[in-house]
N, C-alpha and C positions, 0 to 999 in steps of 0.2 A: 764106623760107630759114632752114632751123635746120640749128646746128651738129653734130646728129646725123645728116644727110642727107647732109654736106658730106664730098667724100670725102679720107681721112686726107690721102692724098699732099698735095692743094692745102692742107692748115692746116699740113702739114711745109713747103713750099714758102713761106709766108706768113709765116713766123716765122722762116724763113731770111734773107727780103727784110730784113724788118725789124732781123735783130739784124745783120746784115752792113752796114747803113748805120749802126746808131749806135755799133759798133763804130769806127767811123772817126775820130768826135772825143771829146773828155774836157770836154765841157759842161751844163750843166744847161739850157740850153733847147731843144735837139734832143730829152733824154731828155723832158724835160716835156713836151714838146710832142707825142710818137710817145706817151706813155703816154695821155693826155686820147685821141687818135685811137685807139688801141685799146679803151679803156672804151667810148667810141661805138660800133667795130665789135665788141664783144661782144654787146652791147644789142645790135646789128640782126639778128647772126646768132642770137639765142636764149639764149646760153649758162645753165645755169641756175645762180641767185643764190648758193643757198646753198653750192654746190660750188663758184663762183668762189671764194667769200670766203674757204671752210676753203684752197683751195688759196693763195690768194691772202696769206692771213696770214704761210703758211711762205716764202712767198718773200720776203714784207717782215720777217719776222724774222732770214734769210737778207740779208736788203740791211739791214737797220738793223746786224747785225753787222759787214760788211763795211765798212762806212761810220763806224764805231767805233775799228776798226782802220787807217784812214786819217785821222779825226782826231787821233787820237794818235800817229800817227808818220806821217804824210804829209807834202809839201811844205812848208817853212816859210817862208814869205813876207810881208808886211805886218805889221799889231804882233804881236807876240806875247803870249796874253792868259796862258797858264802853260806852267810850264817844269821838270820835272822827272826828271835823267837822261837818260835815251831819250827819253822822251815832250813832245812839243812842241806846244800848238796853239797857233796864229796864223791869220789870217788866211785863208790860205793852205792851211792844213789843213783850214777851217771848210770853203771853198767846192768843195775836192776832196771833200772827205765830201760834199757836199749832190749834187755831180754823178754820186759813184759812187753812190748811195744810188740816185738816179733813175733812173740808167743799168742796173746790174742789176734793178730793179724794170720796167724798158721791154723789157729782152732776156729777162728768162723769163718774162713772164705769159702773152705769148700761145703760148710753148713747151708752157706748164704749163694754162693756161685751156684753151686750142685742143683741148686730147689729152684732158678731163674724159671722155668716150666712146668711146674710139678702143680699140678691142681690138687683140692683137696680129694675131690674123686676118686684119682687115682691112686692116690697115697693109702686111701678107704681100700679097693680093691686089692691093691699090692700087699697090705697087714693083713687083709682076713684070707686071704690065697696064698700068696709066699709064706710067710710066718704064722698062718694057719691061729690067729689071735681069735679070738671067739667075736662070731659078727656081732652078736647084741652088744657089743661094748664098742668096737669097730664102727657101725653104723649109727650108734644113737652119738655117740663122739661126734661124728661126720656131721649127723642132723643138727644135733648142737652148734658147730660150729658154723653150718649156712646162716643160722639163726642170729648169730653175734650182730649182722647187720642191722635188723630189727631194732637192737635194743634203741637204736640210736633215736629213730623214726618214731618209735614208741615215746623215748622220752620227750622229744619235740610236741607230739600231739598232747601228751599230758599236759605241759606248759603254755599249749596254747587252750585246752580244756581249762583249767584251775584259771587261767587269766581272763577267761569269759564268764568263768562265776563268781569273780573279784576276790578270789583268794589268793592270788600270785602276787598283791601288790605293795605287802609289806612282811615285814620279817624273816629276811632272804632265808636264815640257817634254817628257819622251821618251814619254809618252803620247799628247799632241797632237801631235807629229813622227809618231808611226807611225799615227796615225789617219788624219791627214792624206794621209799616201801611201797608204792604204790607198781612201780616198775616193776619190782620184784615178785609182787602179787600177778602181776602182768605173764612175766617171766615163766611162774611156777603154773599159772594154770593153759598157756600155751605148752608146754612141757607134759604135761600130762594129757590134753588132747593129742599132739603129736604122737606120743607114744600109744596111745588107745591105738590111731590109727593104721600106725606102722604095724601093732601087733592084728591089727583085723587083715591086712593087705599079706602076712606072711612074709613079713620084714625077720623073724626071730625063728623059723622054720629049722629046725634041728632034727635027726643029723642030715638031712636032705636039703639044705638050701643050696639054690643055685645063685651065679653071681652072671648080671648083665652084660660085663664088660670082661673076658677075660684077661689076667695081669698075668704075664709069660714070664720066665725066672730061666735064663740059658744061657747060654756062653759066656756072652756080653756081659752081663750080670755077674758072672763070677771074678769076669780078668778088671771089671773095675775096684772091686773086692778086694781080687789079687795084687790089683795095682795101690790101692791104701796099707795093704801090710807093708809093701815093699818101699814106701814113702817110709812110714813108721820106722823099718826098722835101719833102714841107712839111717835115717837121721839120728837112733837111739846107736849106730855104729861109730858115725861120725864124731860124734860128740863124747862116745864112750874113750876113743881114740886119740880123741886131741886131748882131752884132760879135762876139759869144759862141762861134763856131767856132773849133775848136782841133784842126786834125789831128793825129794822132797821127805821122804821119811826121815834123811839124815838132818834134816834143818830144826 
């Protein structure tokens, strides 16, 4: 089983499982313990090394910040080792930094590891066929989002239009104001041909549409499933066990 075979839906669905249980307490031995279980289930599904890692770096650059900004103004509890103005670490801040730190490091990796392959395509065919999600929302989602490229291109070419009719060359804010709606005039009326189109081609075909590319949902798909509960719930075991469970309703 490798993670390029695995279809989108079941790694959205696995990463669900998982960050919706450790969402639930503010500990550091559920996070530890679901992150160690997902390094295992990446190793099994394939994932490859080098893209983990680059992916992997920004998320812990992403949780070491995070967990920066809890040590210095987090809970203050037990000694306090400095103390200046706002910023307070104690005790108490130390051990909130260490659980956020692990805790965002355990809810995006397999978010962010999981998707390393995952085209928007197939994420399109995997919702309207696995989870049976209604395609007109499914595929104009999809169209939209090919589209996000554009805006970029678009806005370039504006700025170099407005600059050959010597309106770009003073009053920066009311130049960016009117590009901007000008973009979005852009925006809305590409948006509305797009969709004429898709609806002449039989893009919105109900309840008979057929899909291109079929997205398969079997075995594979359920044990990686099965393998996010099974993270989930040792770690909500673990944690329950050692004393270090802290629900969030109780805070």
């Amino acid at each position: 089983m490798t993670a390029r075979t695995i279809n989108p839906v079941a790694r959205l669905l696995t990463a669900l499982v998982i960050a919706g249980a450790l969402v639930l307490s503010v500990d550091w031995v559920s996070a530890l313990t679901a992150l160690v279980g997902e390094i295992v289930l990446f190793a099994v599904v394939g994932v490859r090394l080098r893209a983990a890692l680059t992916r992997g770096a920004v998320v812990a650059l992403a949780a070491t910040l995070t967990a920066i900004t809890i040590l210095l103004y987090g809970q203050v509890s037990g000694t306090v080792y400095w103390h200046f103005f706002l910023v307070t670490i104690s005790d108490g801040s130390i051990a909130l930094a260490a659980a956020t730190f692990l805790r965002v490091l355990a809810i995006a990796l397999p978010s962010v590891i999981l998707f390393i392959d995952v085209e928007s395509t197939e994420l399109a065919d995997g919702l309207g066929q696995a989870l049976r999600l209604p395609a007109r929302f499914v595929i104009g989602a999809l169209a939209g989002l090919r589209l996000v490229g554009l805006l970029g291109q678009d806005w370039q070419y504006l700025g170099y239009a407005r600059r050959a009719r010597g309106v770009a060359d003073h009053a920066r804010v009311r130049r960016v104001a009117g590009q901007t709606f000008a973009l979005l005039v852009f925006a809305v009326r590409r948006g509305s041909k797009l969709a004429t189109a898709m609806e002449a081609r039989g893009f919105g075909a109900y309840p008979t549409r057929t899909w291109a590319r079929p997205s398969p949902f079997g075995a594979r798909e359920f044990a990686l499933i099965a393998a996010g509960f099974v993270i989930a719930a040792v770690a909500i075991g673990v944690s329950v066990s050692s004393g270090a469970w802290n629900f969030i309703g109780a805070r």
